[in-house]
N, C-alpha and C positions, 0 to 999 in steps of 0.2 A: 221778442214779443210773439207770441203764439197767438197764431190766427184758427180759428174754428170755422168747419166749413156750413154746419149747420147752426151757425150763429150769423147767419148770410141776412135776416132783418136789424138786427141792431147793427153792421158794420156803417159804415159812413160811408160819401161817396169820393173821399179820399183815400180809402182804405180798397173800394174795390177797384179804381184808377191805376192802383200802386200794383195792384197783383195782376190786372189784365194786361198794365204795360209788362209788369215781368216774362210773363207768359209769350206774349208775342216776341219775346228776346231771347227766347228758347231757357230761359232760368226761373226757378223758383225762389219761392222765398227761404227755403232751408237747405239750396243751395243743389237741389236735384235736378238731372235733367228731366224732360219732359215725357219721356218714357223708363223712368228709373222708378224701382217699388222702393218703399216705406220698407225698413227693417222690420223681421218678422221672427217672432218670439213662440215659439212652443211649449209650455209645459203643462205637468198632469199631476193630479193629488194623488194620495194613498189610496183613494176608493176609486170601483170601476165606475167610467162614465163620465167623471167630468175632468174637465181639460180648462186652461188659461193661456189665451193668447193675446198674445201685443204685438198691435200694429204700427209703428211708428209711436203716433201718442194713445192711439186709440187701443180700448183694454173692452176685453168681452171674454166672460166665465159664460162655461157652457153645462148641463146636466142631463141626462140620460137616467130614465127610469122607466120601469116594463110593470105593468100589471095582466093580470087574467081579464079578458072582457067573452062579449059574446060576438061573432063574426058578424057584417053588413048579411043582408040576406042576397044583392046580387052575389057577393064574393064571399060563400061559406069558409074556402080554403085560403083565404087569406087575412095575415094580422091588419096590423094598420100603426101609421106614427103621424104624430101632430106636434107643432113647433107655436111657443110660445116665449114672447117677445117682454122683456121686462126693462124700463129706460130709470135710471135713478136719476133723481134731479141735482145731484152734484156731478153728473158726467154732463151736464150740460146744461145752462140756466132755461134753455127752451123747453128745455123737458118738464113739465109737470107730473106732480105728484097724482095718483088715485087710476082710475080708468088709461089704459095706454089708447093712445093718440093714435093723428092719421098717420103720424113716421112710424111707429111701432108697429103698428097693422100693417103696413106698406111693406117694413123690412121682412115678420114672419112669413108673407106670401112671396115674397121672392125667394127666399132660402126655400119657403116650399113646396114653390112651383120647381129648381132648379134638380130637388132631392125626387119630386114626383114623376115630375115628366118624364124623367133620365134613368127612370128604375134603378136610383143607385141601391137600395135597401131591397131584399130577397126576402118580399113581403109573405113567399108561401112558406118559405122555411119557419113563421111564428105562427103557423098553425099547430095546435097540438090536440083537440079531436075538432075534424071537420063538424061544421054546422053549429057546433057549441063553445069550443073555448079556441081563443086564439090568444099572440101577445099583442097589447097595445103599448108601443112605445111613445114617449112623450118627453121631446127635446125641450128643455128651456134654457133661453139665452137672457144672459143679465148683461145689460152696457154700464160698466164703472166707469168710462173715462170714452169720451166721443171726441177724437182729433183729429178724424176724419177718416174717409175710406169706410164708413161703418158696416157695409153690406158685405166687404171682402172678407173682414174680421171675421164678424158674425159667420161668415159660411162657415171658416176656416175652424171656427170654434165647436160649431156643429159637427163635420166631418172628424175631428178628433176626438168628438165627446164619444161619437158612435161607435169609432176603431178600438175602442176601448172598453166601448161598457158587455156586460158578459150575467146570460137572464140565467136562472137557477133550470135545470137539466129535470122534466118532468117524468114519467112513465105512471102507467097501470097496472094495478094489482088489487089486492083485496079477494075476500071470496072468490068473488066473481068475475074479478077482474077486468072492471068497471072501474075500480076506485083511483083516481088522479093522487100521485105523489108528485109532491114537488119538495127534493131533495136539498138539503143544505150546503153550504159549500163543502163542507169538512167531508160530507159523505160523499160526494159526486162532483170535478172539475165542472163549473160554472160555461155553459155553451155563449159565443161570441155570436157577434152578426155576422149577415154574410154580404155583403158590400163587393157588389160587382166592378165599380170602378167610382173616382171620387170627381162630383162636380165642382171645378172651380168657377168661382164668380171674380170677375176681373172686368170692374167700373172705368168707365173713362171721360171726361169732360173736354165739351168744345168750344174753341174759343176763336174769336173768328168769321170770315165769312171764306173759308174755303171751302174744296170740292167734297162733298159728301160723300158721296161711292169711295172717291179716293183715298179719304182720310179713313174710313171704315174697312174696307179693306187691308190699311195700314193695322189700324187697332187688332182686327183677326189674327195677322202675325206675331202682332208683340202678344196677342192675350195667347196662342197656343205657347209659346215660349214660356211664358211667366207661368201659366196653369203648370206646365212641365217640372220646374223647380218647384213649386208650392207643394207640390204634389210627392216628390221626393223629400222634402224638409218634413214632410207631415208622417211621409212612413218610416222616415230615421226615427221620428222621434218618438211613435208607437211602437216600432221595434225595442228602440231604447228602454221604455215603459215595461217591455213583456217582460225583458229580462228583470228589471228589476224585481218585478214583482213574481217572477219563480223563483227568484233569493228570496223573497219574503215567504211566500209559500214554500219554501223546505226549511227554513226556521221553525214554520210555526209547526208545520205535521212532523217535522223529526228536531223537539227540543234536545233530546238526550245525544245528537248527531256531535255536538260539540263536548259535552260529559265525553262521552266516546273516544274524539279525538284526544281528548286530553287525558283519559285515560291512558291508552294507547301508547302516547305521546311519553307519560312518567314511567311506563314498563319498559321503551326503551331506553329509558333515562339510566334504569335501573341495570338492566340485561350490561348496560356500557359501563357502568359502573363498576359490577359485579367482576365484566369481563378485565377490566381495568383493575382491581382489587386480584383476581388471580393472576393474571399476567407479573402484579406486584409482590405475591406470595412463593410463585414459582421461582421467581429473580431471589428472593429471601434464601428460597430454601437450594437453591444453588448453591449461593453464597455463602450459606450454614455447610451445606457439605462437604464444600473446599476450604474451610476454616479447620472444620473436621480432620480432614485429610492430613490439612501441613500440620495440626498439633500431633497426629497419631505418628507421622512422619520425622516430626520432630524428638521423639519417644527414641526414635533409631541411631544409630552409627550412621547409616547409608551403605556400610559396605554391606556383602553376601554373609559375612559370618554373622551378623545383629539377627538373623529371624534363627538363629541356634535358643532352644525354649534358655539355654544354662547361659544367653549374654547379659547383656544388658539391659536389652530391649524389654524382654519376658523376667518375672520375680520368679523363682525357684519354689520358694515354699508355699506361694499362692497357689500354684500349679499343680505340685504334688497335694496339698488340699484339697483342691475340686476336683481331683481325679479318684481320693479316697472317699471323698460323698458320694460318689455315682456308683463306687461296688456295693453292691447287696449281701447283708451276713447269711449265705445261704448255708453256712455250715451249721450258726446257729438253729436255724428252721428246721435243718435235719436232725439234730440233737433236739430237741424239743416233740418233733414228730415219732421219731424213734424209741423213748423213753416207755418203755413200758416194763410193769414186775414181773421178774420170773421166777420169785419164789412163791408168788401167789397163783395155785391153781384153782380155777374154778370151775363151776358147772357149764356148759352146755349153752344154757341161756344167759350165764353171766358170762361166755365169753364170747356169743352173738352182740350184746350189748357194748363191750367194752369194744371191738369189732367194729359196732355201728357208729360209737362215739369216735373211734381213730378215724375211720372214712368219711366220717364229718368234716371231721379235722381239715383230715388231705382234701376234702373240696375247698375246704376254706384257703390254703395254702394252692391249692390252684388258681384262684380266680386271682390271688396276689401276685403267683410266680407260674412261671409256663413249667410242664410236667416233665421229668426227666426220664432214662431208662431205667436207672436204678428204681424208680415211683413204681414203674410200671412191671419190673420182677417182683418186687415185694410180697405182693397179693398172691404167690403161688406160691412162696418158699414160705409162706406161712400155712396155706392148704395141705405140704407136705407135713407139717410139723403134726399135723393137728390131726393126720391120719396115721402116724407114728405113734401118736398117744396112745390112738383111739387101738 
């Protein structure tokens, strides 16, 4: 049976007998000891700023949102943030709907007396031009589920809504540069708060008629202890948050990051392949040219006398064949070249021409065959002849 602590006017006086004898037996009713916390639950949504926490039974979403305002006029250089309390009336049948109550009032002034007095929030760092614009932050805390401890919750839910939320990165420009930009995420990483250190609230109830001083100095103890872990459970679990969400931001500004990889990724596919497919080729052609070998091998005797062209190895008439295609009939050339009438005597000019047409010739016959000495006497035993004539 779940008991509600702030369902403390409908309880019966059965019900509060039953838990004050517990108490004084050093036990509770869920079985904790008297200085033992409520499990305690951490987590954060996709957007900056808000956070969900669970306290034992009790459940409180938290929200963080910044606008531009205009500064106080004592404090030009400083923002300012205000916390606002929201009680749903299924977290609790004492809660009413419309206007928040004196519990709702009650709990936003303690969370923000606790944030105020203790300067945890580095109220100058949200100025952004003194005397005119600063940021106003503005915490709201929503209670889904009230099982008690509600004021520790609520801190707990503020303090992580805050660790998390992140205002848009302003600067001047324009002409004049005067003119307020306030940048979007995509163009400028979103600036964080600056949270000098995290107040914890840690409630304690008395029961009893023991010594005051002594029991409260007890409480001091347990609550720096407890603030110590809560306090660690809360920056794991921001920490945790940041990371994930600079996986999301290099997703989103570098989509083509994974095309990339996977690009990448099928060229070595390929290169392995490739390399795999020659490795395959070379082994082929090894083995193509020791097939080679034993057939041309096998063509032979093996002994010394098989490489004689006249064995058996080598055909005979094949041989003297391809040895009669590679001479060139140069005797013909020279009979062809040489052929000229000598009973036909002619003029002067028709024997310059007939002259020009044999030298023709012989060039042509050089560029086919390289020039001999005989070519190169010719041209004078014909200049004697022709001065014998003359």
């Amino acid at each position: 049976m779940e008991h509600r602590v702030a369902n403390s006017l409908i309880m019966t006086v059965n019900e509060k007998k039953f838990i004050e004898s517990g108490l004084l037996s050093d036990i509770r009713v869920d079985g904790r000891r008297p200085f033992d916390y409520r499990t305690l639950t951490i987590r954060f949504a996709s957007e900056d700023g808000s956070s969900e926490v669970q306290l034992g039974q009790t459940q409180v979403i938290g929200f963080v949102t910044g606008q531009l305002t205009q500064p106080y006029r004592d404090r030009p250089n400083e923002g300012s943030f205000a916390i606002y309390t929201e009680f749903s009336p299924m977290a609790d049948p004492s809660f009413e709907p419309g206007r928040p109550g004196e519990t709702a009032i009650e709990l936003g002034r303690i969370i923000d007396r606790g944030l105020r007095e203790s300067r945890a929030v580095d109220t100058e760092s949200l100025c952004v031009i003194a005397g005119k614009l600063v940021w106003s932050i503005r915490i709201d805390l929503h209670i889904i589920d009230n099982g008690g401890n509600l004021v520790d919750a609520a801190n707990i839910a503020a303090l992580a809504a805050l660790s998390t939320f992140r205002r848009p990165e302003c600067t001047l420009g324009g002409d004049d540069g005067q003119e307020l930009i306030i940048h979007s995420p995509d163009e400028r990483e979103p600036l964080p708060l600056i949270l000098h250190h995290f107040p914890i609230a840690v409630t304690f109830g008395f029961v009893g008629q023991e010594n005051t001083v002594t029991v409260i100095m007890q409480c001091l103890r347990v609550a720096s202890v407890k603030a110590g872990d809560i306090t660690s459970k809360i920056k794991d679990a921001v920490e945790s948050y940041n990371t994930q969400r600079s996986l999301r931001k290099i997703k989103r500004h570098n989509p083509d990051q994974q095309g990339s990889a996977d690009v990448a990724k099928r060229h070595m596919e390929r290169l392995t392949v490739s390399s795999d497919q020659s490795g395959i080729a070379s082994e082929f052609n090894k083995h193509d040219k020791t097939n080679k070998k034993n057939s041309i091998s096998k063509g032979f005797s093996g002994a010394p006398a098989s490489w004689d062209p006249y064995s058996r190895g080598i055909d005979g008439d094949e041989l003297r064949t391809s040895l009669a295609s590679r001479v060139t009939p140069l005797d013909k050339q020279k009979e062809e070249s040489s052929q000229v009438n000598p009973e036909k005597k002619s003029s002067p000019e028709s024997f310059d021409t007939t002259n020009s047409l044999v030298s023709t010739h012989e060039v042509g016959l050089v560029k086919k065959q390289s020039k001999t000495l005989k070519d190169a006497v010719k041209p004078k035993h014909k200049r004697k002849n022709r001065s014998n004539a003359s």
